[in-house]
C-alpha positions as CSV (number, residue, x, y, z in Angstrom):
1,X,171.7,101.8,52.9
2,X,172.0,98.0,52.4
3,X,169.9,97.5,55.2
4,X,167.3,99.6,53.4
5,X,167.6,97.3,50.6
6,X,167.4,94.6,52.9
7,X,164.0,95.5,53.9
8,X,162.8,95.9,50.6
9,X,162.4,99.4,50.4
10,X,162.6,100.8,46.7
11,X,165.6,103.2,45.1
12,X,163.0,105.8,45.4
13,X,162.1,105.2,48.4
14,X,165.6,105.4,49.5
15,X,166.5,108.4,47.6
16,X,163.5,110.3,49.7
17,X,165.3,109.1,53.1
18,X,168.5,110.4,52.0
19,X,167.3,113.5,50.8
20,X,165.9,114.3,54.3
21,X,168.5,113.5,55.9
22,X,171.0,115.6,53.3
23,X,169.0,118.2,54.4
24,X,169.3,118.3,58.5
25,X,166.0,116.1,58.9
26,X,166.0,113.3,61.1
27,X,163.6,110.8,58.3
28,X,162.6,108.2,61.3
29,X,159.1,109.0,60.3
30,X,159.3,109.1,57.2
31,X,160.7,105.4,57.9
32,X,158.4,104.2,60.6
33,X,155.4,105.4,57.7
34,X,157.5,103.2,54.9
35,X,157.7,100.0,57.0
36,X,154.0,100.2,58.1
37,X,152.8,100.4,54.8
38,X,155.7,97.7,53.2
39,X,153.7,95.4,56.4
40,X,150.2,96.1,55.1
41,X,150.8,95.4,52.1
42,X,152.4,91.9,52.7
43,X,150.0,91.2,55.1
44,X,147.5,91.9,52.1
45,X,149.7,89.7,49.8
46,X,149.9,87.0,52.4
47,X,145.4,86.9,52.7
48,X,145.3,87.0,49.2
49,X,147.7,84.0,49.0
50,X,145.7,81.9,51.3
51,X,142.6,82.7,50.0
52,X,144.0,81.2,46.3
53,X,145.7,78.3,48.2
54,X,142.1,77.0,49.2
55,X,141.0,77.8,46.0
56,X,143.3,75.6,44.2
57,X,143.0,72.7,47.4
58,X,139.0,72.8,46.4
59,X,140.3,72.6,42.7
60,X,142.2,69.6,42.9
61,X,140.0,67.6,45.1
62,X,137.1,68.4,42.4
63,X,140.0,67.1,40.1
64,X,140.3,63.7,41.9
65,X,137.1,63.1,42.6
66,X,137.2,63.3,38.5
67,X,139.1,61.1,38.1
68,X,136.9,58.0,39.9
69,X,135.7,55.5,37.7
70,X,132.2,56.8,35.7
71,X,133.3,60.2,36.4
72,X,132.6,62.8,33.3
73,X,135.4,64.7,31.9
74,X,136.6,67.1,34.6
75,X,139.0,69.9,32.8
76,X,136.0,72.4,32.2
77,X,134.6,71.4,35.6
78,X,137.4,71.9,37.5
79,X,137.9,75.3,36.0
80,X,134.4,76.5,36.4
81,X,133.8,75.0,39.8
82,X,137.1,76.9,41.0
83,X,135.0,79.9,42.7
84,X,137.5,82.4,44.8
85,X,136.2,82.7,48.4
């Protein structure tokens, strides 16, 4: 079962394999159906990720151009300008 833990699937998760399997079940699908939806949702983690990455990029360029000479104060600025995408 390392290599469950290996792929990040829970205690839980792992308990429910080896239950089927205690009880004569082959738990491939149950599996297949675990790794699918471990993928979605790190593929929703990853969009999320980038979408705050260019967020914080369009942050701290509003933060430099802040910082040019006869520029106002930029904290609140730079805050409220950061809108998410």
């Amino acid at each position: 079962m390392r290599r469950a833990q290996a792929l990040d699937l829970g205690l839980k998760k792992i308990k429910d394999i080896l239950d089927l399997h205690r009880g004569g079940e082959q738990p491939c699908t149950l599996v297949v159906g675990l790794l699918d939806q471990h993928l979605e949702d790190i593929d929703r983690r990853i969009t999320e990720f980038q979408s705050l990455r260019t967020t914080l990029r369009r942050a701290r360029q509003t933060a430099d151009q802040a910082t040019e000479p006869g520029a106002s104060p930029a904290v609140c600025r730079i805050i409220e300008g950061a809108t998410p995408d």
